[in-house]
C-alpha positions as CSV (number, residue, x, y, z in Angstrom):
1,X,-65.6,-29.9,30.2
2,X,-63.5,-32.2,28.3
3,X,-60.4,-31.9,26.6
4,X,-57.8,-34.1,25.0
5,X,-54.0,-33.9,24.6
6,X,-52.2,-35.4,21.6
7,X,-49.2,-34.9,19.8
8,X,-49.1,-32.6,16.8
9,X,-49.0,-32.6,13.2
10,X,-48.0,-30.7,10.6
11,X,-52.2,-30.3,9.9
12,X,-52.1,-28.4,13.4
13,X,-50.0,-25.6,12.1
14,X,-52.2,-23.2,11.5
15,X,-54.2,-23.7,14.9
16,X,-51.0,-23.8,17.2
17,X,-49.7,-20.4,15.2
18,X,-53.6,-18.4,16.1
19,X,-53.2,-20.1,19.8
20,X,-49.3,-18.9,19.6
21,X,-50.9,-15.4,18.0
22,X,-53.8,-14.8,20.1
23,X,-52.3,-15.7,23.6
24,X,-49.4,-13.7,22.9
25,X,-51.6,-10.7,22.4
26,X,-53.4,-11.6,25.4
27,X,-50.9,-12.5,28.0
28,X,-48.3,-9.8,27.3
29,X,-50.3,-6.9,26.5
30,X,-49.2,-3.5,28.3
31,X,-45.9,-5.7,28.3
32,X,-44.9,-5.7,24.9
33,X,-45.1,-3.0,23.1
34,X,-48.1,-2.5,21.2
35,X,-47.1,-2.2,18.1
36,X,-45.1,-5.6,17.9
37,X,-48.1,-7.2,19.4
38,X,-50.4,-5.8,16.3
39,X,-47.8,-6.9,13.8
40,X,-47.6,-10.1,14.7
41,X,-48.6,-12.7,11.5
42,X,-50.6,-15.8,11.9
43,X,-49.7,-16.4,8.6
44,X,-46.0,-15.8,8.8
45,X,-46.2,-18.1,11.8
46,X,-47.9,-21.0,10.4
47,X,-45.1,-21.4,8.1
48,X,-42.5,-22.0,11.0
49,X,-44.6,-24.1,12.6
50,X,-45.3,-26.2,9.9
51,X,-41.0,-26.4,9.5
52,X,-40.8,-27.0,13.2
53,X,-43.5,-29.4,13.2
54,X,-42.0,-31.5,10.1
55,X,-38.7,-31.3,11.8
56,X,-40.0,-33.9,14.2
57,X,-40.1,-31.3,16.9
58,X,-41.7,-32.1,20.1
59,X,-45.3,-30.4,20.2
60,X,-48.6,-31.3,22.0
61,X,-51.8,-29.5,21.3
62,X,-54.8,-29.6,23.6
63,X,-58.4,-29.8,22.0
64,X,-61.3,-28.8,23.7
65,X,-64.8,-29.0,22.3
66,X,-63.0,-30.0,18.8
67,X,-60.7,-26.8,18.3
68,X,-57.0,-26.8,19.6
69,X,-56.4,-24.3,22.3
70,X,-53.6,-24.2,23.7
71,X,-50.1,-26.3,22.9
72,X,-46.4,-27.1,24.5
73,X,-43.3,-26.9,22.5
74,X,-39.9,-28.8,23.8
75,X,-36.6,-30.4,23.8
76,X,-33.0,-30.5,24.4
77,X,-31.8,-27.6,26.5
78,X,-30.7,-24.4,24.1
79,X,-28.7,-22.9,26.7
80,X,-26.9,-24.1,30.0
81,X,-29.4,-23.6,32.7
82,X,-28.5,-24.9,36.1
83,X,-28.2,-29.1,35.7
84,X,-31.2,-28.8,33.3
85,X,-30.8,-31.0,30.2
86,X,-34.5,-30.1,28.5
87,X,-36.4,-26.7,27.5
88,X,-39.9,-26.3,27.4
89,X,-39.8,-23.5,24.9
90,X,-43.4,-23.0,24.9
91,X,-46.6,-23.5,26.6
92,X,-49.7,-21.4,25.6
93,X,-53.4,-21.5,25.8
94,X,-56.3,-19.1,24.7
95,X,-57.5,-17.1,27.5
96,X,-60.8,-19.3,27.5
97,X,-59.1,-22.4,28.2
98,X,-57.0,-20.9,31.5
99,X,-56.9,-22.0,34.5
100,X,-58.9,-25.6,33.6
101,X,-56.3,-28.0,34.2
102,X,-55.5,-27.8,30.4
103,X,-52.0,-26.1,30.9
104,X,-50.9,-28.8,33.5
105,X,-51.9,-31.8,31.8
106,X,-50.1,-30.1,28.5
107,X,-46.9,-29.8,31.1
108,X,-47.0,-33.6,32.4
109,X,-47.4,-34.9,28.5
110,X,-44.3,-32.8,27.6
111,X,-42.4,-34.1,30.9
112,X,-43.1,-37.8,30.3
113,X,-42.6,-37.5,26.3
114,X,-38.8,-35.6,27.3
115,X,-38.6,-38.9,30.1
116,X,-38.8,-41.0,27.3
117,X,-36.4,-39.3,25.6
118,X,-34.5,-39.9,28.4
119,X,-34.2,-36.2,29.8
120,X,-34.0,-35.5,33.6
121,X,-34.8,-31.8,34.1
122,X,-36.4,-28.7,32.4
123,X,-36.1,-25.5,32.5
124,X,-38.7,-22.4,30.8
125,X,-37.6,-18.8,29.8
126,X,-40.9,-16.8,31.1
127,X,-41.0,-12.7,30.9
128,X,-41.0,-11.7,34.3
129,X,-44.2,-9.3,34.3
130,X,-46.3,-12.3,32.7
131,X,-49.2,-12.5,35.3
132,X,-48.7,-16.5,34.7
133,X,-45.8,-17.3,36.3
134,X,-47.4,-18.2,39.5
135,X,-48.2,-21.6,37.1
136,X,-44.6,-22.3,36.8
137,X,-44.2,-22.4,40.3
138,X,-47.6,-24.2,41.4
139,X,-46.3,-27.1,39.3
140,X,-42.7,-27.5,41.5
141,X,-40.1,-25.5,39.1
142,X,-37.8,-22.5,41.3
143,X,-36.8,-19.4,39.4
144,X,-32.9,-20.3,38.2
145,X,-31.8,-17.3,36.9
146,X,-32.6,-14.0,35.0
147,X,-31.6,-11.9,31.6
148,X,-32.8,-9.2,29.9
149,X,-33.8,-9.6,26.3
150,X,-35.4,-7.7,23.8
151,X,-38.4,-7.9,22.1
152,X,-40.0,-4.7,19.5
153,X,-37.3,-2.4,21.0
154,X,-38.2,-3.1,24.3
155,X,-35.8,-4.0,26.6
156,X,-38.0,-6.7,29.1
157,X,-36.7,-9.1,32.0
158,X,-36.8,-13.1,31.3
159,X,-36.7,-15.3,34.4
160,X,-36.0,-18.9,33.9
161,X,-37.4,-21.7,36.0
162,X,-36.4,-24.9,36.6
163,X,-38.1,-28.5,37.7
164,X,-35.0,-31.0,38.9
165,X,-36.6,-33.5,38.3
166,X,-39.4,-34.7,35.1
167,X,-40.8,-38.2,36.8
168,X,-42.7,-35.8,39.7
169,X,-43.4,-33.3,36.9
170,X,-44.6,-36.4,34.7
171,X,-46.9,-37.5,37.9
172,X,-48.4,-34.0,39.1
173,X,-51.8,-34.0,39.6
């Protein structure tokens, strides 16, 4: 199995919004509620990726076999978070692509691109029954802190975690 990592572009809009669609559906099924799941609009999402990907933002898609899927979204911290400076707002993949090294090598690309940026730390907002988070922690981040936020009515539990420092997060293998 091969796959590739690159930076986006705006032609990737429409694959990061069905990996963004699909993996939500997937990941935080019995979660979120259902009905918020079923509404949610590849269409609709395209468009914001498209504005968020012409806005320069800072996105990396994996490719395997030719299709992108899965992708990493980040940048500059959106809330204080411990001495974090950087977010990784998002990291998804398509069920099929879990748990083959993909998801890591999309997390060292986003830590050396925020390095170069000349970023330090990172934190991630993760829901706190996603069955992934043991990923956050296998790669060296700590849970920071906690909130609850809502999402379709639902009132759910968001645990942030942190990596201290990017250059080991840039080097994990």
């Amino acid at each position: 199995m091969t796959f590739a990592i690159r930076a986006a572009g705006i032609a990737d809009a429409g694959a990061i919004a069905h990996v963004h669609v699909e993996s939500w559906r997937t990941t935080y099924a019995g979660i979120v509620p259902d009905a918020y799941l079923a509404g949610l609009d590849e269409i609709l999402r395209a468009r914001l990726w498209r504005e968020w990907l012409e806005s320069q933002a800072l996105v990396f898609v994996a490719e395997w076999d030719g299709r992108v899927v899965g992708f990493a979204h980040g940048g500059e911290n959106r809330e204080p978070l411990e001495q974090c400076d950087a977010e990784l707002y998002a990291i998804y993949l398509l069920k099929d692509a879990q748990k083959r090294g993909i998801g890591e090598a999309l997390l060292r690309m986003m830590a050396s691109a925020l390095l170069e940026r000349n970023f330090r730390s990172m934190a991630v907002w993760v829901l706190e029954q996603n069955r992934s988070r043991g990923f956050y922690e296998k790669t060296g981040a700590h849970m920071a802190m906690s909130k609850v936020i809502e999402i379709g009515g639902a009132k759910l539990m968001e645990v942030a975690y942190a990596w201290g420092d990017l250059k080991a997060l840039a080097k994990l293998a």
